[in-house]
MMTF fields as JSON, N, C-alpha, C and O atoms, coordinates in Angstrom:
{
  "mmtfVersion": "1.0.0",
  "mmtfProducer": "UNKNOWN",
  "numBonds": 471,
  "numAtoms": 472,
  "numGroups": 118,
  "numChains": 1,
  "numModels": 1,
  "chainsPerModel": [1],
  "groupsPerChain": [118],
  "chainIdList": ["A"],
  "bondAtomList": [4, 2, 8, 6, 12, 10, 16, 14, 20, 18, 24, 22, 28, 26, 32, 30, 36, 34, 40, 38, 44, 42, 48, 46, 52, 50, 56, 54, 60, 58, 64, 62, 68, 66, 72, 70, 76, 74, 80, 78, 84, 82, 88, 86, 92, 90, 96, 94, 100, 98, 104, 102, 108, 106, 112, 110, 116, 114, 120, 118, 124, 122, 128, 126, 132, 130, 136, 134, 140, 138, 144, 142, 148, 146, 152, 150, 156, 154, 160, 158, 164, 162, 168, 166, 172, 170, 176, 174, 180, 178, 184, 182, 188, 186, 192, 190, 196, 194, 200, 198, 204, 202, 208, 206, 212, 210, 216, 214, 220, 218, 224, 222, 228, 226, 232, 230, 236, 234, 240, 238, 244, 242, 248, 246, 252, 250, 256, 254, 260, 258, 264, 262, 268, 266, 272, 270, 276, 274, 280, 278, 284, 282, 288, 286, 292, 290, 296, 294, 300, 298, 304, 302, 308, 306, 312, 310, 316, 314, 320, 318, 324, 322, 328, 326, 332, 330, 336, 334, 340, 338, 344, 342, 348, 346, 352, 350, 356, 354, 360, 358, 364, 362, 368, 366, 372, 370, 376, 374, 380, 378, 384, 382, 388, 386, 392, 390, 396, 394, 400, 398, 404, 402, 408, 406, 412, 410, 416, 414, 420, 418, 424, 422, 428, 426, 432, 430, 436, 434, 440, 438, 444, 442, 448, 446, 452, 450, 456, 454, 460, 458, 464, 462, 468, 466],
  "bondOrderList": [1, 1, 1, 1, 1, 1, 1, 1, 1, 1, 1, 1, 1, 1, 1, 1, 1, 1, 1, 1, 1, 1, 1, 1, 1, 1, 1, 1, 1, 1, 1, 1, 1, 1, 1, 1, 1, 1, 1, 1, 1, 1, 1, 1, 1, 1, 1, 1, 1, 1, 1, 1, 1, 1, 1, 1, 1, 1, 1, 1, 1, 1, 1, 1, 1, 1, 1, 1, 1, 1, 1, 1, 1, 1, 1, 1, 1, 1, 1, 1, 1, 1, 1, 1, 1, 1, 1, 1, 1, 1, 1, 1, 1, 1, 1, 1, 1, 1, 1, 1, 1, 1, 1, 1, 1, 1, 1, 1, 1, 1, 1, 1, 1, 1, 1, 1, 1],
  "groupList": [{"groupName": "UNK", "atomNameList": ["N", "CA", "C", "O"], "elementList": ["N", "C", "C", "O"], "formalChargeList": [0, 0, 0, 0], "bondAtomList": [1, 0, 2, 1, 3, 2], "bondOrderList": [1, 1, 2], "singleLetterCode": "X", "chemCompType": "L-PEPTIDE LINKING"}],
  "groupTypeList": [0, 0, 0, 0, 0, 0, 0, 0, 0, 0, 0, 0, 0, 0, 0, 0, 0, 0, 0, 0, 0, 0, 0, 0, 0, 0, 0, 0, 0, 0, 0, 0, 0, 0, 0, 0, 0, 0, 0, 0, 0, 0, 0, 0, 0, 0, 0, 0, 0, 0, 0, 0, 0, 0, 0, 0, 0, 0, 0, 0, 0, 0, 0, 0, 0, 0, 0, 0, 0, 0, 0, 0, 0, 0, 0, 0, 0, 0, 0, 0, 0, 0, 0, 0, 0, 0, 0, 0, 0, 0, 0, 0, 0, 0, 0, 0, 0, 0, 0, 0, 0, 0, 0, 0, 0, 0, 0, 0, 0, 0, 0, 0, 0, 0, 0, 0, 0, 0],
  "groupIdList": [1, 2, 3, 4, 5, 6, 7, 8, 9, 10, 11, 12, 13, 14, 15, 16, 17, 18, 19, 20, 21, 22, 23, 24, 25, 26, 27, 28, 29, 30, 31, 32, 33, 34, 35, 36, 37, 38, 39, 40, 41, 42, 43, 44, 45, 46, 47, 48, 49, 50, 51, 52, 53, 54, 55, 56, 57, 58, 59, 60, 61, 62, 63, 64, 65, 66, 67, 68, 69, 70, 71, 72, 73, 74, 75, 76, 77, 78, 79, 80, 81, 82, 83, 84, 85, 86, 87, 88, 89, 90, 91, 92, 93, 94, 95, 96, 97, 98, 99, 100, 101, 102, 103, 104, 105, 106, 107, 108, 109, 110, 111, 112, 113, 114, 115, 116, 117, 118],
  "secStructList": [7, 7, 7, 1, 7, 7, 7, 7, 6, 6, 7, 7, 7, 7, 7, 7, 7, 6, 6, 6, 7, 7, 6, 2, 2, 2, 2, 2, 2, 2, 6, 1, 2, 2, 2, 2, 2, 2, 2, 2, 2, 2, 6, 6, 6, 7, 6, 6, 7, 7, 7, 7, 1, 6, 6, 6, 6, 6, 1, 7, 7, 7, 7, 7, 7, 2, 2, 2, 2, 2, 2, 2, 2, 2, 2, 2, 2, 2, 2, 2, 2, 2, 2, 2, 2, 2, 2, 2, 2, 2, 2, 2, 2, 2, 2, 2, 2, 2, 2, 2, 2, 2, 2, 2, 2, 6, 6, 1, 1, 7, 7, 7, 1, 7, 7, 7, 7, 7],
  "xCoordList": [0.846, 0.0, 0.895, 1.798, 0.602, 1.351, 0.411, -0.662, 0.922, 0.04, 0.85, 1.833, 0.315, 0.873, 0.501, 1.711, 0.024, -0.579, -1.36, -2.032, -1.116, -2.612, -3.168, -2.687, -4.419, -5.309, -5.738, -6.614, -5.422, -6.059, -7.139, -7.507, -7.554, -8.361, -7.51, -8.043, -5.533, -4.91, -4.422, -3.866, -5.215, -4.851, -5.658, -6.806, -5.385, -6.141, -5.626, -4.45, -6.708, -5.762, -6.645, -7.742, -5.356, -5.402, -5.529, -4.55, -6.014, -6.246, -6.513, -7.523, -5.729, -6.038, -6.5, -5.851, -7.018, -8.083, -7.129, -6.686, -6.75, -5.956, -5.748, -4.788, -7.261, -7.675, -7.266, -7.173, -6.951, -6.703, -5.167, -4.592, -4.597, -3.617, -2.496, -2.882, -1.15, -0.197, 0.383, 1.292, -0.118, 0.375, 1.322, 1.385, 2.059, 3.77, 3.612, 4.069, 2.861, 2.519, 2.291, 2.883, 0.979, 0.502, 1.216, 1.645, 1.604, 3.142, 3.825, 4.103, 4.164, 5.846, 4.753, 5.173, 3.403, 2.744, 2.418, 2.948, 1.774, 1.688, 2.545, 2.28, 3.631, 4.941, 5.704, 6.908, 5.462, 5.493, 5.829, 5.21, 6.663, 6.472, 5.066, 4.496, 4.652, 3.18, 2.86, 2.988, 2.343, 1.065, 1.459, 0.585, 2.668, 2.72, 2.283, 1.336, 2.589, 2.017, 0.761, 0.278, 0.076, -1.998, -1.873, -2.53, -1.292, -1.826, -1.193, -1.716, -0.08, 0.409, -0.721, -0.809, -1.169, -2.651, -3.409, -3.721, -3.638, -4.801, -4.603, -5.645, -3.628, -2.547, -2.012, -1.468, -2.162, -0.92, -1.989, -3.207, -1.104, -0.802, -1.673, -2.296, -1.771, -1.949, -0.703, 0.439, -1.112, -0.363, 0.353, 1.57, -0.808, -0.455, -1.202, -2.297, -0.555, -1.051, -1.976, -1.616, -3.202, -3.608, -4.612, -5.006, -5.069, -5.744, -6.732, -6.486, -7.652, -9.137, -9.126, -8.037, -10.373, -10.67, -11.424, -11.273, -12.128, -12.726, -11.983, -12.39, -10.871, -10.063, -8.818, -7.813, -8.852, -7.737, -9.136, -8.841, -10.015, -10.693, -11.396, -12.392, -10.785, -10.85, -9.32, -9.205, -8.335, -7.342, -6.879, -7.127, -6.456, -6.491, -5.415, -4.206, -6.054, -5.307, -4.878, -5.669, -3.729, -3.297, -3.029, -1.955, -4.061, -3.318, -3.329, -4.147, -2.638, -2.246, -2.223, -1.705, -2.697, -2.78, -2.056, -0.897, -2.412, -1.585, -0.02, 1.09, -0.386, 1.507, 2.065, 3.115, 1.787, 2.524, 3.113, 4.19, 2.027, 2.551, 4.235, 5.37, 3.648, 4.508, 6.314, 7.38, 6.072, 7.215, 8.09, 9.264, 6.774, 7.639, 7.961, 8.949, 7.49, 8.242, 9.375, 10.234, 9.411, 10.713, 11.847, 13.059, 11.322, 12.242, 13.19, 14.372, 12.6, 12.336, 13.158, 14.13, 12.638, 13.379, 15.496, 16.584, 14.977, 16.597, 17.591, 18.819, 16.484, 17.207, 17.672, 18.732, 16.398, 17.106, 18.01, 18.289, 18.325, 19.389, 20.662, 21.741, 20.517, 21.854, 22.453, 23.51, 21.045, 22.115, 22.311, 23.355, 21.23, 21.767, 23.38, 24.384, 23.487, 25.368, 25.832, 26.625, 25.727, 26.554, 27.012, 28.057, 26.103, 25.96, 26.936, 27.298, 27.166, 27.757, 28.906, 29.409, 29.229, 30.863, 31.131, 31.784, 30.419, 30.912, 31.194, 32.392, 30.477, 30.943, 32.388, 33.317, 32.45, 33.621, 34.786, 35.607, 34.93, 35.75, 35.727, 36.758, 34.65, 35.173, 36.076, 36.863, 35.553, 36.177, 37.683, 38.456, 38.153, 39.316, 40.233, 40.734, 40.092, 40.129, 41.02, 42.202, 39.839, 39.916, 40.877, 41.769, 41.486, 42.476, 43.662, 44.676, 43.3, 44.797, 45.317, 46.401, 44.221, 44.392, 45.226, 45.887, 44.969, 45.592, 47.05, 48.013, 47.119, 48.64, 49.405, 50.568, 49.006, 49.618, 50.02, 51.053, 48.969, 49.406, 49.871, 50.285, 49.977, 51.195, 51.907, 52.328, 52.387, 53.9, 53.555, 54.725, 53.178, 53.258, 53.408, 53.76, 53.03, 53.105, 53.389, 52.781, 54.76, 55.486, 55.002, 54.533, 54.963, 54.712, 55.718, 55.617, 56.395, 57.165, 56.718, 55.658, 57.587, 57.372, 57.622, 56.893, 58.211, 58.349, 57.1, 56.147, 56.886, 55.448, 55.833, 56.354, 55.739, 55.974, 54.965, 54.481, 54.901, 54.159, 55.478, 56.677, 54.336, 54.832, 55.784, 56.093],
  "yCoordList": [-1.173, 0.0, 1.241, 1.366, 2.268, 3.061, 4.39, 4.76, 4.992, 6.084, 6.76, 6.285, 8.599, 9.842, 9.531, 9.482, 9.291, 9.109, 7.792, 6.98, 7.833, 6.923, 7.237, 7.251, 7.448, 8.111, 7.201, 6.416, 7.083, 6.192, 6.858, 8.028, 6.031, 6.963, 7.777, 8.441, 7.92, 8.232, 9.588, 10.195, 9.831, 11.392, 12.573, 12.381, 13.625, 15.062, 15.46, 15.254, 16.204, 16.975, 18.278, 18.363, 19.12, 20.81, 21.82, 21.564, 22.429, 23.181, 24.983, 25.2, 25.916, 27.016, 28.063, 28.264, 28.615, 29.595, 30.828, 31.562, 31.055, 31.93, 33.688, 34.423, 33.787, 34.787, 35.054, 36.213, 33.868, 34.162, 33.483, 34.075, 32.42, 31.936, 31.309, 30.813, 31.452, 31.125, 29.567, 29.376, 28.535, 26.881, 26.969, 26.37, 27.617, 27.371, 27.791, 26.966, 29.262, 29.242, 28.182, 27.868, 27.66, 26.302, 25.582, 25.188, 25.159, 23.857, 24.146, 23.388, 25.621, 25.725, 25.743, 25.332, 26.326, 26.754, 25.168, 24.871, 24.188, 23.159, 22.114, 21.273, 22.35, 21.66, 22.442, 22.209, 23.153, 24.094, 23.38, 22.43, 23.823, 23.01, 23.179, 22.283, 24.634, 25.006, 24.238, 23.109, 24.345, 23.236, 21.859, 21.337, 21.241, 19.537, 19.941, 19.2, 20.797, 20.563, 20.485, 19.831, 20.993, 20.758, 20.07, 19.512, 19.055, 17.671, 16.643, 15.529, 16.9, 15.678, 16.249, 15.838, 16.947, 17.439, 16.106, 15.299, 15.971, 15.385, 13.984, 13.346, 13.273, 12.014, 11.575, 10.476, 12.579, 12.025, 11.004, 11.054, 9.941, 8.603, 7.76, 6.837, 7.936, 6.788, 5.554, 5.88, 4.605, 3.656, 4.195, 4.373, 4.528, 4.964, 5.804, 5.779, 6.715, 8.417, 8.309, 7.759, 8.921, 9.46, 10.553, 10.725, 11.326, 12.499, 12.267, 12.149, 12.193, 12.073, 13.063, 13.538, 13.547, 14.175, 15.571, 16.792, 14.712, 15.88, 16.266, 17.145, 15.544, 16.189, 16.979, 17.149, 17.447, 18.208, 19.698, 20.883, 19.386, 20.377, 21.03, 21.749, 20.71, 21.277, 21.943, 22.858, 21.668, 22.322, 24.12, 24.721, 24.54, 25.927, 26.402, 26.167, 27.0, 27.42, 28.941, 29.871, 29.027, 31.038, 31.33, 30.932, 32.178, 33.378, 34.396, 34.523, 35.111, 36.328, 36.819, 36.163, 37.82, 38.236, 38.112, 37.831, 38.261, 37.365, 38.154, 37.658, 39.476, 40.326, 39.71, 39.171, 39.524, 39.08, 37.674, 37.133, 37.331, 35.39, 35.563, 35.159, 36.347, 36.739, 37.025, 36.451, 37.863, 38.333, 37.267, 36.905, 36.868, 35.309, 34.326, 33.645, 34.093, 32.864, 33.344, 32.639, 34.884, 35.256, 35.308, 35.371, 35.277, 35.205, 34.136, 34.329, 33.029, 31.598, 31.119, 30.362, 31.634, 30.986, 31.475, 30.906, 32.774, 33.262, 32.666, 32.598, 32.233, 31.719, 30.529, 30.113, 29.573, 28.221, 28.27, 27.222, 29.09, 29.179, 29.469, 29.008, 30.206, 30.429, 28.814, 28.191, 28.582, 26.913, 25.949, 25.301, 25.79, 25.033, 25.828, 25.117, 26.936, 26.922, 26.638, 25.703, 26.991, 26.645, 24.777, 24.292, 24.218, 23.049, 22.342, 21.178, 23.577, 23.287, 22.859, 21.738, 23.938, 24.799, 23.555, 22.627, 23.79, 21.974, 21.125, 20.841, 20.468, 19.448, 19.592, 18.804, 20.787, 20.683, 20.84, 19.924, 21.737, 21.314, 19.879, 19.21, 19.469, 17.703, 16.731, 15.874, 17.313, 16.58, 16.889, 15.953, 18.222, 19.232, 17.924, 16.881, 18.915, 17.83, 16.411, 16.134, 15.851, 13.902, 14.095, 13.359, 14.718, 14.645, 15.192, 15.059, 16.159, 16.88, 15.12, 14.537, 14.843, 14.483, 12.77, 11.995, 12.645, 11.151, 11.72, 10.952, 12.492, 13.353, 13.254, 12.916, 13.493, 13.768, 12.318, 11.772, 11.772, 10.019, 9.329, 8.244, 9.494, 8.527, 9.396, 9.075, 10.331, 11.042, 11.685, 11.913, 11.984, 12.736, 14.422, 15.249, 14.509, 15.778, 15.94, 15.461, 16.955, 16.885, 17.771, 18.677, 17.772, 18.251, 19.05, 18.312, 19.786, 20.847, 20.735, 21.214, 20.016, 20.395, 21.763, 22.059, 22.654, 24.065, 24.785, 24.393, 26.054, 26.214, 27.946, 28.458, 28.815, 29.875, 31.285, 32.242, 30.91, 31.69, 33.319, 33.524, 33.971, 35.44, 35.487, 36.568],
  "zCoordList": [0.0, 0.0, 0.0, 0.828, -1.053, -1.639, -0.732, -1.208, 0.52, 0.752, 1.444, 2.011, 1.468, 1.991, 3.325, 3.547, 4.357, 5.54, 6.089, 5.453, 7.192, 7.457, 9.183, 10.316, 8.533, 9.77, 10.957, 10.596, 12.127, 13.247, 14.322, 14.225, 15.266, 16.454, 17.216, 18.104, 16.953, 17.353, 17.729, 18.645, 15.847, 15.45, 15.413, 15.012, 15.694, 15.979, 14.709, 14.409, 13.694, 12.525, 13.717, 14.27, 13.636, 13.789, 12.419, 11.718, 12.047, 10.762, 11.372, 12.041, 11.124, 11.3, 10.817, 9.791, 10.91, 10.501, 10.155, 11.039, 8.319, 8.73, 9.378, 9.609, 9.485, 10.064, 11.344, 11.749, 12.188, 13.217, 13.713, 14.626, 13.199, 13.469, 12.226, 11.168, 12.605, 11.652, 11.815, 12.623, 11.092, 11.085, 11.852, 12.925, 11.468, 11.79, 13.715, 14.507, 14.327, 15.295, 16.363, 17.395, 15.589, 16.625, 16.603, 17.688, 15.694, 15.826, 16.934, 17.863, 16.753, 17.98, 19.734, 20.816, 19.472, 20.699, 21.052, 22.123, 20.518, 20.92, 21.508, 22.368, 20.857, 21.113, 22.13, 22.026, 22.924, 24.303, 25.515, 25.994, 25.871, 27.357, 28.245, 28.866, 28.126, 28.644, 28.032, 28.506, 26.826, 26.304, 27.013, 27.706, 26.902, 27.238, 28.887, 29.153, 30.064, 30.827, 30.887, 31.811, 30.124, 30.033, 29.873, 30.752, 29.107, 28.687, 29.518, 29.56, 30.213, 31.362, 32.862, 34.019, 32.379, 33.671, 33.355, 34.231, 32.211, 31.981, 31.472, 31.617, 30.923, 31.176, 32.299, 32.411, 33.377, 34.713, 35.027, 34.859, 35.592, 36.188, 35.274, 35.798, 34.168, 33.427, 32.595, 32.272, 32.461, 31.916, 30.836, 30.776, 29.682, 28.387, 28.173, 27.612, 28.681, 27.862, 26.518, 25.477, 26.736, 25.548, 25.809, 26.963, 24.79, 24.636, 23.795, 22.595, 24.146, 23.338, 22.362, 22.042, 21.716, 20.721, 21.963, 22.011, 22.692, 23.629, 24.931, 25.691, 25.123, 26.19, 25.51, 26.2, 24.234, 23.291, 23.167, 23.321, 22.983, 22.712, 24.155, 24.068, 25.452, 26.555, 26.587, 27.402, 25.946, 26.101, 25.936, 24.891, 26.672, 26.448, 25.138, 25.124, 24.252, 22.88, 23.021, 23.184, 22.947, 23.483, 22.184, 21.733, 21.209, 19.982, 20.67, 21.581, 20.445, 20.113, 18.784, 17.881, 18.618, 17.347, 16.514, 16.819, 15.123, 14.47, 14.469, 14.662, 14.195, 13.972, 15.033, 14.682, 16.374, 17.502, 17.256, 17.506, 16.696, 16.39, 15.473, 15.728, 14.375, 13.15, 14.134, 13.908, 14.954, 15.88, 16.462, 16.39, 17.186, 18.333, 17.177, 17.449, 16.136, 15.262, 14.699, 14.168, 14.83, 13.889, 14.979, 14.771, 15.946, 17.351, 17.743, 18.03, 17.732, 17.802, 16.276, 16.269, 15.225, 13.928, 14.337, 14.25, 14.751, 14.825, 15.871, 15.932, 16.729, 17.803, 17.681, 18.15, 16.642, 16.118, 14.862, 14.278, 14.571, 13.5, 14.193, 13.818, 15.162, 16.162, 16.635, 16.533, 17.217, 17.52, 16.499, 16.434, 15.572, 14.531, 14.026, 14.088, 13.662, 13.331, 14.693, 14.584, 15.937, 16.891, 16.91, 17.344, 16.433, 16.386, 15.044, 14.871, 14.224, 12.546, 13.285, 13.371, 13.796, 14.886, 15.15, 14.672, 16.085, 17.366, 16.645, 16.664, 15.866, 15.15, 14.267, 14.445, 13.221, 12.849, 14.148, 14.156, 15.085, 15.93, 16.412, 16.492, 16.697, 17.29, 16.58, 16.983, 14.921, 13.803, 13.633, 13.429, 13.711, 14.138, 14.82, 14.399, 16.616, 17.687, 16.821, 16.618, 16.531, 16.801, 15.676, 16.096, 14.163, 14.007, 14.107, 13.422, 15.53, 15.956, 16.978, 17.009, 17.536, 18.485, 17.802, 18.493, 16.636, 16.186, 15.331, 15.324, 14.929, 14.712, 15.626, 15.406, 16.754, 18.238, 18.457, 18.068, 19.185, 19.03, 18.124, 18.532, 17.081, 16.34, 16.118, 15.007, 16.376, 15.964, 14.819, 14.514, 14.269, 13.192, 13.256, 12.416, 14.466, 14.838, 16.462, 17.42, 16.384, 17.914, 18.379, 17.69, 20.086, 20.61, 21.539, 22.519, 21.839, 22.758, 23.919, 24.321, 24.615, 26.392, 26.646, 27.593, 26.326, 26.268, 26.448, 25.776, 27.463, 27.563, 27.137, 28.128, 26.135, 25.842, 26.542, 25.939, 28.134, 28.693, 29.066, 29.256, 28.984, 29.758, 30.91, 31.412]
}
């Protein structure tokens, strides 16, 4: 079976009204630590967590108008672009690193006990 999706009693589709809210918004607002606490309100001490259709639609939904939404995602986008390169960084240094660090151990490159401090 050749398909884009498949729908269970599992799934909530969310659809926004674009009059009042930006997709991209609810995504980041849902995926919230606020939001997951409403819903471990209403999951706590169960076996296996789940969220009905009518205990999602007791959930409290926060817009803010939409320019404001527009703001905090551009906030949020900049801020995840900061760590995604911080993250570029790190990695090429680790990669750096691990072959200073095998130069060093097999000799290929000496090291000076000499410490050229002030």
């Amino acid at each position: 079976m050749d398909a884009d999706g498949l729908v269970t009693a599992d799934l909530i589709r969310l659809r926004a009204l674009p009059s009042l809210a930006i997709p991209h918004w609810l995504s980041i607002y849902i995926n919230s630590p606020a939001f997951a606490a409403c819903v471990r309100r209403i999951t706590g001490g169960i076996t296996r967590p789940k969220v009905t259709l009518a205990d999602f639609r007791k959930l409290p939904l926060l817009l803010p108008p939409r320019d404001e939404q527009q703001r905090i995602e551009a906030v949020l986008q900049a801020g995840h672009s900061g760590i995604v390169d911080a993250q570029i960084e790190l990695r090429k240094l680790k990669e750096l690193k691990s072959g200073l660090m095998s130069d060093v151990l097999t000799g290929r490159v000496r090291v000076s006990s000499d410490l050229d401090l002030p």
